[in-house]
PDB file of N, CA, C and O in Angstrom:
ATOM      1  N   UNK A   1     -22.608 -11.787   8.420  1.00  0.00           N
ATOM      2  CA  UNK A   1     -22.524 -10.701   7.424  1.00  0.00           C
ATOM      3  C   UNK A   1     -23.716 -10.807   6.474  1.00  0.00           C
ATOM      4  O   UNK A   1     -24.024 -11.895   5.987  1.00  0.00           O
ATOM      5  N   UNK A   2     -24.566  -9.387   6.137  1.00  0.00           N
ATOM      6  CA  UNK A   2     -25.971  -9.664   5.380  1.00  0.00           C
ATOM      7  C   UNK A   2     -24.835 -10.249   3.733  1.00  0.00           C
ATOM      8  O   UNK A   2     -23.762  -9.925   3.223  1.00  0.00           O
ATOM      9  N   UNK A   3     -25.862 -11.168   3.497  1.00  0.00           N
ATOM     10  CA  UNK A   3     -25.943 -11.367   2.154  1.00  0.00           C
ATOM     11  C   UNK A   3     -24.851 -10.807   1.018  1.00  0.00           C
ATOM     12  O   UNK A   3     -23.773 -11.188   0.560  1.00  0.00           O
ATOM     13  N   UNK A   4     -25.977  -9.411   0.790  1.00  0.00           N
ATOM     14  CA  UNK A   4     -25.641  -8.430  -0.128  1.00  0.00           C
ATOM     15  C   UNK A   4     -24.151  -7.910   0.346  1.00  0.00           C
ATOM     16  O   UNK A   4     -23.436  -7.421  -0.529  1.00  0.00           O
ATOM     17  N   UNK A   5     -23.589  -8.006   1.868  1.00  0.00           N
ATOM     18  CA  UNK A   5     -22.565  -7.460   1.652  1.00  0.00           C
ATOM     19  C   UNK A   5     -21.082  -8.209   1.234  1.00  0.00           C
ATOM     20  O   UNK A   5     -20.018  -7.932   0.681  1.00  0.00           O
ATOM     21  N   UNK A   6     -21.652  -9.153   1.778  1.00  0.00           N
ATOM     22  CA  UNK A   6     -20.650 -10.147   1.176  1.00  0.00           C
ATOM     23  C   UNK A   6     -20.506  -9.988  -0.099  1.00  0.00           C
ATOM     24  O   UNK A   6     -19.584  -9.342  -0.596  1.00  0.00           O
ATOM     25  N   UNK A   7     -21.557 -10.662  -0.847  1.00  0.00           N
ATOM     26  CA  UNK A   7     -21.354 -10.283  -2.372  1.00  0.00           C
ATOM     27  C   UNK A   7     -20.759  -9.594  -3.147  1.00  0.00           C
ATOM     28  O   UNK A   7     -20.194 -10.024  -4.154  1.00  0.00           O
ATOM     29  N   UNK A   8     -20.818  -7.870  -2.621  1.00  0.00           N
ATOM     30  CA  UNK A   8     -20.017  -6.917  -2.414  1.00  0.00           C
ATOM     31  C   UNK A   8     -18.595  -7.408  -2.509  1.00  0.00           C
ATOM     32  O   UNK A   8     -17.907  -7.916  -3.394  1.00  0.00           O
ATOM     33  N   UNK A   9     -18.407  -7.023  -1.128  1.00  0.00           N
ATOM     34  CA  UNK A   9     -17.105  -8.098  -0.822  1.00  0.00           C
ATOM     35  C   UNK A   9     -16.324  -8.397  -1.777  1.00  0.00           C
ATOM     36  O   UNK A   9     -15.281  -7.750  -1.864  1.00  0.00           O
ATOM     37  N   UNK A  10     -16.641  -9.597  -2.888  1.00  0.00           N
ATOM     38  CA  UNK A  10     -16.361 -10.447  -4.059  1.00  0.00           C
ATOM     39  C   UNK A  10     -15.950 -10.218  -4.593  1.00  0.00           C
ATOM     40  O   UNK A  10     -14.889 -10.634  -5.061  1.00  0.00           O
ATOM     41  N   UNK A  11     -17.083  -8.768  -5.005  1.00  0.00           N
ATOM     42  CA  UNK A  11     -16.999  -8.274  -6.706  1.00  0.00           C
ATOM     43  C   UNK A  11     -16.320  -6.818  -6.773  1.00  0.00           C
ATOM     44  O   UNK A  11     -16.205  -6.046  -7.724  1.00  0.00           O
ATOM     45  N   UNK A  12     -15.620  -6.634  -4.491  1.00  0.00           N
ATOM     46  CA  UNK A  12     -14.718  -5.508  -4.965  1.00  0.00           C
ATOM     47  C   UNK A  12     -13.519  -6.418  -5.038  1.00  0.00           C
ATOM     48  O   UNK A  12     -12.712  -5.983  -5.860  1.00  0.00           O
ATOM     49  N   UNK A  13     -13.090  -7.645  -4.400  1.00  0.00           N
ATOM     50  CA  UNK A  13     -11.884  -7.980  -4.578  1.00  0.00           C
ATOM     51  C   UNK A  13     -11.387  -8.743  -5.791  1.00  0.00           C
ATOM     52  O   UNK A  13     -10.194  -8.902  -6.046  1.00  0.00           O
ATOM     53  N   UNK A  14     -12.285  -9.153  -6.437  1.00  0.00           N
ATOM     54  CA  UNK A  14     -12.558  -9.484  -7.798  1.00  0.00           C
ATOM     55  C   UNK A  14     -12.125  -8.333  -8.651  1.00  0.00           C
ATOM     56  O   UNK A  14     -11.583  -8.730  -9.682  1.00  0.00           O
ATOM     57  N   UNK A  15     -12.212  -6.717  -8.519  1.00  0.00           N
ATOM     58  CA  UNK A  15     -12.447  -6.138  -9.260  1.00  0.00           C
ATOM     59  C   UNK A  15     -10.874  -5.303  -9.027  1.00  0.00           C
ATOM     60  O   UNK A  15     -10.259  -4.852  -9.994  1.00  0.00           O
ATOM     61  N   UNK A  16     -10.581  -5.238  -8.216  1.00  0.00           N
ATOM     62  CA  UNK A  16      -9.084  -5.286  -7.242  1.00  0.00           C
ATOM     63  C   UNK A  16      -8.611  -5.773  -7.994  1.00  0.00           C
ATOM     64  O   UNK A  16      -8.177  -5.079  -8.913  1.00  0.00           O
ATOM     65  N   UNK A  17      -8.419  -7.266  -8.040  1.00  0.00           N
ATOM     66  CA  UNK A  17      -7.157  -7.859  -8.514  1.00  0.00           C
ATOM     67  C   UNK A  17      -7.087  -8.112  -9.823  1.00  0.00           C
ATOM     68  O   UNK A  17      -6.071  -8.584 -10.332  1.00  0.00           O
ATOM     69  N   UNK A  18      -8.292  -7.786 -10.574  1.00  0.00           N
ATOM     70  CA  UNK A  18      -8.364  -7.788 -11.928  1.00  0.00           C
ATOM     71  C   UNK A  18      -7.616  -6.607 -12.407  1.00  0.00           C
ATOM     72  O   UNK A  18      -6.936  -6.690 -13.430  1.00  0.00           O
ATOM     73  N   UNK A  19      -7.693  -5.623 -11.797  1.00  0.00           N
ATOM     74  CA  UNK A  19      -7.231  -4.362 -12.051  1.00  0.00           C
ATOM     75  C   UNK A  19      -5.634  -4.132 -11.531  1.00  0.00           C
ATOM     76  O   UNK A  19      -4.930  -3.262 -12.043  1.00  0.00           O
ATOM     77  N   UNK A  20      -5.243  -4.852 -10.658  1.00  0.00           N
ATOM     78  CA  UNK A  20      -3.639  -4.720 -10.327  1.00  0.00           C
ATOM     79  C   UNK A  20      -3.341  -3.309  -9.398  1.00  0.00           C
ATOM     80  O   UNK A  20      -2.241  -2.768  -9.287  1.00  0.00           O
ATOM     81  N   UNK A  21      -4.684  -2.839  -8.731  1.00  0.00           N
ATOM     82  CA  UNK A  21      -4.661  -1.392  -7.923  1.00  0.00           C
ATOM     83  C   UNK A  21      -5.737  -1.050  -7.064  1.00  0.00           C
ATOM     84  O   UNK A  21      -6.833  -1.546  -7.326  1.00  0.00           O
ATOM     85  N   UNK A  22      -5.666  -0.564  -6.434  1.00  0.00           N
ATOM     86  CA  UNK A  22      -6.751  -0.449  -5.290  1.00  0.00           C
ATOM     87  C   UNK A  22      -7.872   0.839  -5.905  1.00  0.00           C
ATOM     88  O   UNK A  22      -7.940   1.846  -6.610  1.00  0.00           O
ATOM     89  N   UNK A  23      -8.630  -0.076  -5.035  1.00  0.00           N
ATOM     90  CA  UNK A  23     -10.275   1.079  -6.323  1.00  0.00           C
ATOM     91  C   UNK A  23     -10.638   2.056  -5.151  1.00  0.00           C
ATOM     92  O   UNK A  23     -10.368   1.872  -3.964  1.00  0.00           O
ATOM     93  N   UNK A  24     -11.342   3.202  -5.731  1.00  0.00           N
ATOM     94  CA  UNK A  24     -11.518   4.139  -4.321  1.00  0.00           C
ATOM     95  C   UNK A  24     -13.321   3.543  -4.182  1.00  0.00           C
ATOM     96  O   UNK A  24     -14.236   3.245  -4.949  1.00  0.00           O
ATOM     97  N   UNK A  25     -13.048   3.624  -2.568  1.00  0.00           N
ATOM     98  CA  UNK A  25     -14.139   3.126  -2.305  1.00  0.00           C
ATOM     99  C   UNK A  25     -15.345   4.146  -2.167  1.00  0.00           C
ATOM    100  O   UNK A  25     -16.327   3.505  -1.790  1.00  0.00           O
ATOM    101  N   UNK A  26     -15.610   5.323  -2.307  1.00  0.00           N
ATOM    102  CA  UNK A  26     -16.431   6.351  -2.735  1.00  0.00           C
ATOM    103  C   UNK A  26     -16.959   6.213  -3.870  1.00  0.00           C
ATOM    104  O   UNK A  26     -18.118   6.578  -4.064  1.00  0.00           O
ATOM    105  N   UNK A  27     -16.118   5.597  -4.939  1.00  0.00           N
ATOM    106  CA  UNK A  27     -16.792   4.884  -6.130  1.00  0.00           C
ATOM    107  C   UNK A  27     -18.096   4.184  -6.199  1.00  0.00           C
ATOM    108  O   UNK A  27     -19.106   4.349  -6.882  1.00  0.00           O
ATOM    109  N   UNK A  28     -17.739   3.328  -5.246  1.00  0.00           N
ATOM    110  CA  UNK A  28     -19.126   2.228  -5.125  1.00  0.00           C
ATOM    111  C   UNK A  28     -19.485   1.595  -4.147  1.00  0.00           C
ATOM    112  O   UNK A  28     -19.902   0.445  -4.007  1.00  0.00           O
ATOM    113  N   UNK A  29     -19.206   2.830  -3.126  1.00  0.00           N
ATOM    114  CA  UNK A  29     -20.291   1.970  -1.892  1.00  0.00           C
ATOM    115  C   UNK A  29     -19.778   3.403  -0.976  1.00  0.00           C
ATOM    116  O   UNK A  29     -18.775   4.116  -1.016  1.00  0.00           O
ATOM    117  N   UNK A  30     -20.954   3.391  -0.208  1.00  0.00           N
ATOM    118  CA  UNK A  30     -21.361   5.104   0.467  1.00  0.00           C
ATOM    119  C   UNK A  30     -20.370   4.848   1.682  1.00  0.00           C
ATOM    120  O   UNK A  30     -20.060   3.668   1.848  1.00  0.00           O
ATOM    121  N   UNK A  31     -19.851   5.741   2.519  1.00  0.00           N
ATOM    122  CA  UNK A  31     -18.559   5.568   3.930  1.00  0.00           C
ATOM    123  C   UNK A  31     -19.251   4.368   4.554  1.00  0.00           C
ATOM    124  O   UNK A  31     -18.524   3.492   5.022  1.00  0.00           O
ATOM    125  N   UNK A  32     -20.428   4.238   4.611  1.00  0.00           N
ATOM    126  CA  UNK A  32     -20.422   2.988   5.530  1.00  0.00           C
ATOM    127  C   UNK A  32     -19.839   1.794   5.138  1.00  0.00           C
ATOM    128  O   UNK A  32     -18.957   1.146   5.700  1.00  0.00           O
ATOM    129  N   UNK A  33     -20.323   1.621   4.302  1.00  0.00           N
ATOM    130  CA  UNK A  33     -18.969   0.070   3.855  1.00  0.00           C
ATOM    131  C   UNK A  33     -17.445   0.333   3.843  1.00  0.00           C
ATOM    132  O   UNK A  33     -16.732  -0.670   3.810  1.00  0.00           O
ATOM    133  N   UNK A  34     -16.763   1.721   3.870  1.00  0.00           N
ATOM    134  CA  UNK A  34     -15.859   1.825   4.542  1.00  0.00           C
ATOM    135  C   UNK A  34     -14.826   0.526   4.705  1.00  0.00           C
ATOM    136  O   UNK A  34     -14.132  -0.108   3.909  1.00  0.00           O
ATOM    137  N   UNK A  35     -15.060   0.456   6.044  1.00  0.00           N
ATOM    138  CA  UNK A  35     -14.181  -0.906   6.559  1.00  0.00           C
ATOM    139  C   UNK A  35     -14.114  -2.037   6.020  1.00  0.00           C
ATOM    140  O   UNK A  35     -13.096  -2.723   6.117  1.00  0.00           O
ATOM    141  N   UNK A  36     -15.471  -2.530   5.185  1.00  0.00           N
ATOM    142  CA  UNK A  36     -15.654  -3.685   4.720  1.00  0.00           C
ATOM    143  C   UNK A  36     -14.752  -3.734   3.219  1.00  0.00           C
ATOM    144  O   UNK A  36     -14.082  -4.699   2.851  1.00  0.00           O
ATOM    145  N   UNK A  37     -14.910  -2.553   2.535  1.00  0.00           N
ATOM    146  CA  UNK A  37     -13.623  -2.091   1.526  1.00  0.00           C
ATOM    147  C   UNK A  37     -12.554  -2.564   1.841  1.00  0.00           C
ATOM    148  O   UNK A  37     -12.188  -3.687   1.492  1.00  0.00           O
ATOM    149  N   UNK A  38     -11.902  -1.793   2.537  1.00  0.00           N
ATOM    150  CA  UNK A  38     -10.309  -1.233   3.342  1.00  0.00           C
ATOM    151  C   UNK A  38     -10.315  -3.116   3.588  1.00  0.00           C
ATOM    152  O   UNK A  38      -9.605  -3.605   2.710  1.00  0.00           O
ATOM    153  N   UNK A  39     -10.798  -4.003   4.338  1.00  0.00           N
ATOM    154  CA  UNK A  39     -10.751  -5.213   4.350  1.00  0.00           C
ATOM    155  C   UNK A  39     -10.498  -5.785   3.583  1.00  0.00           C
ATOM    156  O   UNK A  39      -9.630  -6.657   3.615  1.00  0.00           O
ATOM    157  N   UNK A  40     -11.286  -5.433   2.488  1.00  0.00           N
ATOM    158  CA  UNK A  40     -11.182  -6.672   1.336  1.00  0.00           C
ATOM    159  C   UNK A  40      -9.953  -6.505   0.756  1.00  0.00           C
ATOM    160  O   UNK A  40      -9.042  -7.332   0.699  1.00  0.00           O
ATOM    161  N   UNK A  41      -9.977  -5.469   0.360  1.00  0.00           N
ATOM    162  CA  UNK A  41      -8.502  -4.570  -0.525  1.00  0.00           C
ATOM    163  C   UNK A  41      -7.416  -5.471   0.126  1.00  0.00           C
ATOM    164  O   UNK A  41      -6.670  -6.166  -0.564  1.00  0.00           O
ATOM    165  N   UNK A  42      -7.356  -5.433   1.484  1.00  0.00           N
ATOM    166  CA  UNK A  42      -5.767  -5.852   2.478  1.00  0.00           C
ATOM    167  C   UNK A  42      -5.470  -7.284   2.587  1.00  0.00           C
ATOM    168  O   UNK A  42      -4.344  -7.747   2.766  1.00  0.00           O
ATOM    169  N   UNK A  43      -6.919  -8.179   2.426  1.00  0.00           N
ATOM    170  CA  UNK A  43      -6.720  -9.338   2.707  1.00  0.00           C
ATOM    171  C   UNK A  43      -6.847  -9.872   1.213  1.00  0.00           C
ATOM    172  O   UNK A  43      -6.676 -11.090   1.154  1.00  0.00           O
ATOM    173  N   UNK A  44      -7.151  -9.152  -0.218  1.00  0.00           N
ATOM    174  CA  UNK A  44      -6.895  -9.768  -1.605  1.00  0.00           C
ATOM    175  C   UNK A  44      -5.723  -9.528  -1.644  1.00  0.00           C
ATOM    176  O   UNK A  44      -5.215 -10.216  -2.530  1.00  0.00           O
ATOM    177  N   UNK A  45      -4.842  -8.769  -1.037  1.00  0.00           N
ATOM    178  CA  UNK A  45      -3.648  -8.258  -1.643  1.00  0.00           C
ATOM    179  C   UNK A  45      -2.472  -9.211  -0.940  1.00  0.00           C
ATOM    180  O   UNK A  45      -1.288  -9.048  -1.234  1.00  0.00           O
TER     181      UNK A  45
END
């Protein structure tokens, strides 16, 4: 996985569980990260 997406990754599930709700991923990262979202979201939760 590049780098940067991991990082990503982190600071959406970081930002997830800080928040107690799932963030829309159109927010902050274009359809291609998509899956890598929808991932993180399912496996912080």
């Amino acid at each position: 996985m590049p780098q940067h997406l991991l990082a990503a990754k982190v600071r959406i599930s970081d930002a997830a569980n800080s928040y107690g709700r799932p963030l829309r991923m159109s927010v902050y990262f274009p359809a291609r990260a998509r899956d890598l979202y929808e991932f993180t979201l399912h496996d912080g939760a």
